[in-house]
C-alpha positions in Angstrom: 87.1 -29.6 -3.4 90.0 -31.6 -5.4 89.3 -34.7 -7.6 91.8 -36.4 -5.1 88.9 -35.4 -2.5 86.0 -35.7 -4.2 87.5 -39.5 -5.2 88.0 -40.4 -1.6 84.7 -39.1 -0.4 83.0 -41.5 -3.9 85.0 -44.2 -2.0 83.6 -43.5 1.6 80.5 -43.4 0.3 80.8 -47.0 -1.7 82.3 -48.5 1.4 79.5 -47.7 3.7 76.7 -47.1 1.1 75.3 -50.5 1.7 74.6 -49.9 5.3 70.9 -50.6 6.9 70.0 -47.7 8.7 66.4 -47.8 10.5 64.6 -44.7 10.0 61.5 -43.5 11.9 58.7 -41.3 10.7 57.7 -39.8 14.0 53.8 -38.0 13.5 52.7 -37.8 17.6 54.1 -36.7 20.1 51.3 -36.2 23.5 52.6 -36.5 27.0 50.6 -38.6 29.4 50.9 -39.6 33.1 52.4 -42.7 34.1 48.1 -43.9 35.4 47.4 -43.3 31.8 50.0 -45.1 30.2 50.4 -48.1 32.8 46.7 -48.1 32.5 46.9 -49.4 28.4 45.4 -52.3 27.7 44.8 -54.3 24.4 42.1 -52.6 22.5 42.9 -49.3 23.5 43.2 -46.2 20.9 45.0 -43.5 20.6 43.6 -40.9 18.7 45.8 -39.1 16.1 45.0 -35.7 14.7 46.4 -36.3 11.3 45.7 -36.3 8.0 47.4 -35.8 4.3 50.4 -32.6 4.7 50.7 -33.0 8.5 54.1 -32.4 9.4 56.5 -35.5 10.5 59.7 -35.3 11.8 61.9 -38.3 10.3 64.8 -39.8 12.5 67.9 -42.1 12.7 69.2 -42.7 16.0 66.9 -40.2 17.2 68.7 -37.4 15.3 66.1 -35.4 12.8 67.3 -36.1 9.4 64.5 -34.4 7.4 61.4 -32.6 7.8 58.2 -34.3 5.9 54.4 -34.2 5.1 52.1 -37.2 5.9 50.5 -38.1 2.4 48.2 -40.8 1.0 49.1 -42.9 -2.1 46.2 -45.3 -3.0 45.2 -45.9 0.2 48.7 -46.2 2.0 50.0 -43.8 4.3 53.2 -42.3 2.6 55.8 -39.3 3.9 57.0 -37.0 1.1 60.3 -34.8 2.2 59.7 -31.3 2.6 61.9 -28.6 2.5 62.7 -27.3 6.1 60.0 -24.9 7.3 56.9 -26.6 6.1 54.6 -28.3 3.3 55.6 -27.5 -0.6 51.6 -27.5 -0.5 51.3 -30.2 -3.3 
């Protein structure tokens, strides 16, 4: 790539590198009937089988960006981003 290129793509990046982009950490994914689901009422849990280094899939626009591991940070859920394929197993 030439500096001429490399400058304009530093300039593409300042022009639209303030941006807000929502990104979505999706963990579950179950299918359900339509009784089940128009059946939900306040109160109601879903159970999750998750805990620390379960995969996540995070999204913009619903387009996978990144593959990631649920983790815990002092009692907060957190996602750390994992290389494609699976948990770095920290």
């Amino acid at each position: 790539m030439s500096t001429t290129a490399i400058e304009k793509s530093r300039r593409g990046v300042a022009a639209f590198g303030k941006l807000q982009l929502d990104i979505e950490a999706t963990l579950f994914h179950r299918q359900m009937t339509i009784r089940e689901v128009l059946s939900f009422k306040p109160g109601d849990v879903l159970r999750l089988q998750a805990s620390p280094g379960t995969p996540v899939d995070l999204r913009i626009s619903n387009r996978r960006l990144a593959a990631a591991e649920l983790m815990q940070i002092r009692g907060n859920c957190a996602v750390r981003i994992v290389p494609d394929g699976g948990s770095q197993g920290n």
